[in-house]
C-alpha positions as CSV (number, residue, x, y, z in Angstrom):
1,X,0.0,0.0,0.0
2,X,1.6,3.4,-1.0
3,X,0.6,7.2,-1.0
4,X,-2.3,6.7,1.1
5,X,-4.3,8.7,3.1
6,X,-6.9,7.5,6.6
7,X,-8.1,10.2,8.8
8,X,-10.9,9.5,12.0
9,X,-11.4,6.1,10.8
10,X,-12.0,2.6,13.1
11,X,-9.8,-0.1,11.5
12,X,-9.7,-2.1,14.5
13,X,-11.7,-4.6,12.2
14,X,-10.4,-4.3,8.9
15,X,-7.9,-7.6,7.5
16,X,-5.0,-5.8,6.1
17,X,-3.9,-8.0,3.3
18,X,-1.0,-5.3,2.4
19,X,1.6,-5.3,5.1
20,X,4.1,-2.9,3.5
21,X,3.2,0.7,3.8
22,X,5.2,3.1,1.7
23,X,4.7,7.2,2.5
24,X,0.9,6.6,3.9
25,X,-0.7,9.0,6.8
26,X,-3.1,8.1,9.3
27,X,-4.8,10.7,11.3
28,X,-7.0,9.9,15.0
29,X,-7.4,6.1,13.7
30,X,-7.9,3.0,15.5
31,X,-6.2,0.2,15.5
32,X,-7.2,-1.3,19.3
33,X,-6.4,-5.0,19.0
34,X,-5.4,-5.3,15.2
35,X,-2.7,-7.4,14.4
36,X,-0.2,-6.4,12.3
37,X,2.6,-8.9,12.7
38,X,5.8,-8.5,10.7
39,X,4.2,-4.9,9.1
40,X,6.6,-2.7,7.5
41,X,6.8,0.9,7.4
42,X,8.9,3.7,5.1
43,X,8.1,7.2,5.6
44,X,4.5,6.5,6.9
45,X,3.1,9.2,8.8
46,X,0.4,7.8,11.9
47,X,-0.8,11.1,14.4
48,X,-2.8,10.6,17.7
49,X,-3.2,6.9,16.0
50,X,-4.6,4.3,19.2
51,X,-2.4,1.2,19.1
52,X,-3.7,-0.2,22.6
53,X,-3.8,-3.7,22.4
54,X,-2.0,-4.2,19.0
55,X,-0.2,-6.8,17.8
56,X,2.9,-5.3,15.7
57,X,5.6,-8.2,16.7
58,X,8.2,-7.9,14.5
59,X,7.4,-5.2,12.8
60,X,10.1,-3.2,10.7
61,X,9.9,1.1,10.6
62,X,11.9,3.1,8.8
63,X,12.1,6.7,8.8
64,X,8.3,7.0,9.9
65,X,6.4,9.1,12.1
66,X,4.2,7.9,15.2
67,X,3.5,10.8,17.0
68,X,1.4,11.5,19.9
69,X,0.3,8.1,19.3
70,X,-0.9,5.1,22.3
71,X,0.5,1.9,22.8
72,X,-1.1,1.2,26.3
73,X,-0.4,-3.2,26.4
74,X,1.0,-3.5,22.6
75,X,2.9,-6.0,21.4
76,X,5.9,-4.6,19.8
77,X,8.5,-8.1,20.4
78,X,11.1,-8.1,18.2
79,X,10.1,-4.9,16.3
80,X,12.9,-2.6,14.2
81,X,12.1,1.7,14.7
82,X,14.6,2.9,12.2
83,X,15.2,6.7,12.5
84,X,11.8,7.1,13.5
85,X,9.8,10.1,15.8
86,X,7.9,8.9,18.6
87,X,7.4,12.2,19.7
88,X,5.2,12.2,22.5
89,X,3.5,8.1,22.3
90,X,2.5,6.3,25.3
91,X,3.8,3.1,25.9
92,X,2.2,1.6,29.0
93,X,2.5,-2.1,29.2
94,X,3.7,-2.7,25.7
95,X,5.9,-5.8,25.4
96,X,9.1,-4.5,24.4
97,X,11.1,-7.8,24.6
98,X,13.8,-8.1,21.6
99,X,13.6,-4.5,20.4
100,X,15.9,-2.5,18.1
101,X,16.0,1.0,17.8
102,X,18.5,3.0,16.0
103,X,18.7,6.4,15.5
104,X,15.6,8.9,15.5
105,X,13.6,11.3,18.0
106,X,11.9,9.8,21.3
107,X,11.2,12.8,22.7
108,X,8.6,13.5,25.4
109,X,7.4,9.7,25.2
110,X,6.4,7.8,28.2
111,X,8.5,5.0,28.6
112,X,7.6,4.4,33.1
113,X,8.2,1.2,34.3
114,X,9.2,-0.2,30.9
115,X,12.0,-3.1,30.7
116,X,14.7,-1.4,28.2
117,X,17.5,-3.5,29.4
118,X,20.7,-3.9,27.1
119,X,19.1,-1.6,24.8
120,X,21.7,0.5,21.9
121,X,20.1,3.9,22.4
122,X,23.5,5.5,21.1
123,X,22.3,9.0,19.8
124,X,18.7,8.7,20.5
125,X,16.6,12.2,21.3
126,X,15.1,11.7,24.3
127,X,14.3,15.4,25.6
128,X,11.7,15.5,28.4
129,X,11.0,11.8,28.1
130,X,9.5,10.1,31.0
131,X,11.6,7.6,31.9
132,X,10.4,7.1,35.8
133,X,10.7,3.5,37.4
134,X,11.9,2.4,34.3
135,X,14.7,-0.1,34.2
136,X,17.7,0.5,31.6
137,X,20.3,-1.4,33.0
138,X,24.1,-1.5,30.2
139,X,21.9,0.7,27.8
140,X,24.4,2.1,25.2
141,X,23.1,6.0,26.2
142,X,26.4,7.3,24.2
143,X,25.8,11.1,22.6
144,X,22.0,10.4,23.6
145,X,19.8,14.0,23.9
146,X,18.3,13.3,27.4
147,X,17.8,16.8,28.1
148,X,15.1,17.3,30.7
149,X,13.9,14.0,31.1
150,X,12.5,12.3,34.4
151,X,15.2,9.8,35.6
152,X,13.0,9.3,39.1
153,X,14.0,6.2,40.7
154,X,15.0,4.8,36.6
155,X,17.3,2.0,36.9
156,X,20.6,2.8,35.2
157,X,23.2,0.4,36.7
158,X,25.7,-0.2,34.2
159,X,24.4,1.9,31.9
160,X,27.2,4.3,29.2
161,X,26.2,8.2,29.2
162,X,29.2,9.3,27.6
163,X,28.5,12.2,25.5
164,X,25.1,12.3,26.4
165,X,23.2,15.7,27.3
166,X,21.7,15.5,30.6
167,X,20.5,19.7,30.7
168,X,17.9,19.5,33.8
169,X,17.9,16.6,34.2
170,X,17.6,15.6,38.3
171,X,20.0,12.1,38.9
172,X,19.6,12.1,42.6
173,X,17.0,9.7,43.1
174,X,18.1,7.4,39.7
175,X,20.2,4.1,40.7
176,X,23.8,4.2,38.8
177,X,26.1,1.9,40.4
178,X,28.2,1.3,37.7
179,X,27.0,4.1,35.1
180,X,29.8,5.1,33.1
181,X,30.0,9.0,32.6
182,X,33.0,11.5,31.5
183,X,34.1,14.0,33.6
184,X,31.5,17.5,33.1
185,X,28.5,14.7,33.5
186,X,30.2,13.5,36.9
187,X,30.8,17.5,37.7
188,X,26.7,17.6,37.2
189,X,25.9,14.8,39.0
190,X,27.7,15.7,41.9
191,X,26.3,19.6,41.5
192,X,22.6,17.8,42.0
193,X,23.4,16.6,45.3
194,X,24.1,20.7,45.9
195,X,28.3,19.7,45.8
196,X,30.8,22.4,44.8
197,X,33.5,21.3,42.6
198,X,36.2,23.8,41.9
């Protein structure tokens, strides 16, 4: 399916016989419970789209947009988000088990409580995401924008954030035993727990 256009439609029923989407937009569309196993996306556009409940396991997106979109309880195992833009989805409960991302713009998502363990988020935009209670234990966070994101009680042991921009962000109540960091992010760190380094 290319070049094509859904806006305020319920496709939580439709069979999808097509399951390569090339430069298509979806506006406020449903897709509660659909599955869509093994879909793949280039350039597709999907805005406030509702994904609660869907089934997109091993799914593979490129360049595409799914912004402001909802994933409450999804089952995304084993998907591919190729320099994609989350900005601002919901990902309550989705099943992120075997997931690969690489490159593009996470900001503003909600991401608490989710199990990102091991995960390669090299370079990843992650400005004001919320990233509370969530575990991300040896994530690759090298050069990752995390500027102003909520890093309450997120598990981090292990975790690289080498080159990564941490602007607001509060680490005092995030667990990094073991977090690698270079020397201005240790500076910050130690500036949240009010220390003067001189």
């Amino acid at each position: 399916m290319e070049d094509k256009t859904f806006e305020d439609q319920n496709l939580e029923r439709k069979t999808w016989q097509d399951l390569e989407w090339i430069q298509c937009r979806f506006v406020r569309c449903s897709f509660k419970g659909v599955r869509l196993s093994e879909l793949i996306t280039k350039s597709c556009e999907f805005e406030e789209c509702d994904f609660t409940g869907a089934g997109l396991p091993s799914s593979r997106n490129r360049s595409t947009g799914f912004l402001n979109c909802k994933f409450i309880n999804a089952d995304l195992f084993g998907a591919k988000f190729d320099n994609c833009r989350m900005i601002g989805s919901s990902f309550d409960g989705a099943n992120f088990a075997a997931l690969t991302i690489s490159a593009g713009d996470w900001s503003f998502v909600n991401l608490r409580y989710q199990e990102l363990d091991g995960l390669d988020l090299k370079k990843i935009r992650m400005k004001g995401a919320d990233l509370a209670g969530a575990s991300l234990k040896k994530c690759d966070l090298r050069d990752a924008l995390l500027d102003q994101a909520s890093l309450f009680q997120t598990k981090l042991q292990g975790a690289d954030f080498r080159g990564a921009s941490l602007d607001e962000v509060d680490l005092r109540n995030a667990e990094l035993k073991g977090a690698r960091m270079d020397i201005s992010q240790a500076i910050h760190f130690a500036q949240c727990f009010g220390i003067t380094v001189e």
